[in-house]
N, C-alpha and C positions, 0 to 999 in steps of 0.2 A: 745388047744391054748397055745401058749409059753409064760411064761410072763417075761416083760424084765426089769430086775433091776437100780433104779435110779444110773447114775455114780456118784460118790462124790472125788472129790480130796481134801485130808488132806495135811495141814501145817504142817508141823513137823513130824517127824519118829524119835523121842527122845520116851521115858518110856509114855508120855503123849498121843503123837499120836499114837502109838498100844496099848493102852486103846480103844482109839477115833476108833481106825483102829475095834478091838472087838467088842464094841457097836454096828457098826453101820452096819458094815455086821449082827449083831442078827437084828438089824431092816430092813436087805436085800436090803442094797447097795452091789454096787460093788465098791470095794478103790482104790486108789491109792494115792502113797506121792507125793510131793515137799520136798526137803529136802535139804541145802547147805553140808550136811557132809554123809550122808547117803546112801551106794553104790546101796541100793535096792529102792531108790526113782528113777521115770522117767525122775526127772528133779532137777534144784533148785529152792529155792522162785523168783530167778532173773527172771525164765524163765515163770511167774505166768501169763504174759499177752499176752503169745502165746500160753500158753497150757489149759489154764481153758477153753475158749471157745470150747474142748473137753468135757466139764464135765455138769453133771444136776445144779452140785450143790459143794459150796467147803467150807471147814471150817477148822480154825484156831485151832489146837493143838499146842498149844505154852502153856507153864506151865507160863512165866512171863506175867505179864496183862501187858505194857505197850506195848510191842512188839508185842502181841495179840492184842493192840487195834488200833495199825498201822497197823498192815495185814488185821484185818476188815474194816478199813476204806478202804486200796487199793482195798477191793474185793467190798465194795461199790460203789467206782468210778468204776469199771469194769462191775457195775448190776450183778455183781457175786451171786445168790442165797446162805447162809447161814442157813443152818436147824438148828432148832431144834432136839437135838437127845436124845432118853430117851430109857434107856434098858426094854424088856420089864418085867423084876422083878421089877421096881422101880415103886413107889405107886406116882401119882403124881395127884391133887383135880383137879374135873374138874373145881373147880371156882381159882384154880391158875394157873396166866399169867406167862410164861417164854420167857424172849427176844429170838432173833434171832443168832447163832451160840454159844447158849449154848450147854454144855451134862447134863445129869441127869444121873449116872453110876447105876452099881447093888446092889438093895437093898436099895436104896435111897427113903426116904420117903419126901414130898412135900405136906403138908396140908395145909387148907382151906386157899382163900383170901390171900397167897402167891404173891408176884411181886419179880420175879428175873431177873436183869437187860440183857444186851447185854453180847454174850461172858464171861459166866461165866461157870464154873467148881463148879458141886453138886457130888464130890466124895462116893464111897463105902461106903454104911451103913453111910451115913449123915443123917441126921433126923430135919428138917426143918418145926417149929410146925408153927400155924394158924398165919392171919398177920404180917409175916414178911416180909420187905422189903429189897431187896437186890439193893446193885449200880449194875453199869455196870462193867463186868470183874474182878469177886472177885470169889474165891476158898475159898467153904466150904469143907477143905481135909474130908480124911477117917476119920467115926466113929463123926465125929462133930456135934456138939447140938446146935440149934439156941432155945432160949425160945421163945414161943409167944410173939410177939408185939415188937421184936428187929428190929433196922433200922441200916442197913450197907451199909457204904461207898461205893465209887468206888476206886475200883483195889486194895483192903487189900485181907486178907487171913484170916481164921481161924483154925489153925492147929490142924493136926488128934489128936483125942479125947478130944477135947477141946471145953468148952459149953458157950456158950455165954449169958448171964441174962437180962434179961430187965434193 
């Protein structure tokens, strides 16, 4: 029996989206971009409401959170599907919750009692200890340390190797 891989169309083909683009074929999609500058995309974000309806499922790689959180909204109004995408090297509690059109990258650790909001970015070797709360559309880059019990806003960042304290 053949088995057939979910499609996923990715926002962006900048450094962010083939991350996005790696990940998520190791979780065995099959990809494709939108992209306004990008010659290997099939189309632009313009063209996002005639081509997604091609797709399982599509998700925003966009590195700026505001812009991220305007293309998730349009792919809401579209019932556009948005996965959750988690490498599978990344350790992530089964008692923590992560919104819809997040990544979890490789090596990324996610413990207990965890909430990470909508469209957020948990970069390479991040380490995200028990109760911590994240907004919607925030980037914990590479190598970043959240201590237990930190609560973070929506659409900040906490940059690579950078440890955040209760």
């Amino acid at each position: 029996m053949e088995h057939s891989r979910k499609k996923l169309l990715i926002l962006g083909a900048g450094g962010h989206g083939y991350v996005v683009k790696e990940i998520a074929e190791s979780c065995d999609y099959e990809t494709s971009f939108l992209d306004d500058k990008n010659p290997n995309a099939i189309g632009s974000i313009h063209d996002l409401e005639q081509i997604s309806p091609k797709f399982d499922e599509c998700f925003v790689a966009i590195g700026n959170a505001d812009l991220r959180a305007d293309l998730m909204n349009r792919l809401e109004q579209l019932h556009c599907m948005a996965p959750v995408i988690i490498h599978p090297t990344a350790y992530v509690s089964p008692s923590a919750t992560i919104g819809t059109g997040s990544v979890v990258a490789p090596h990324a650790t996610v413990h207990a009692n965890v909430t990470i909001g909508k469209g957020c970015i948990v970069s390479i070797n991040a380490a995200i200890d028990h109760d911590v709360k994240i907004g919607n559309f925030y980037h914990i880059n590479a190598g970043a340390v959240c201590m237990a019990g930190t609560h973070l806003e929506d659409r900040a960042k906490l940059d690579a190797g950078e440890i955040l304290k209760k």
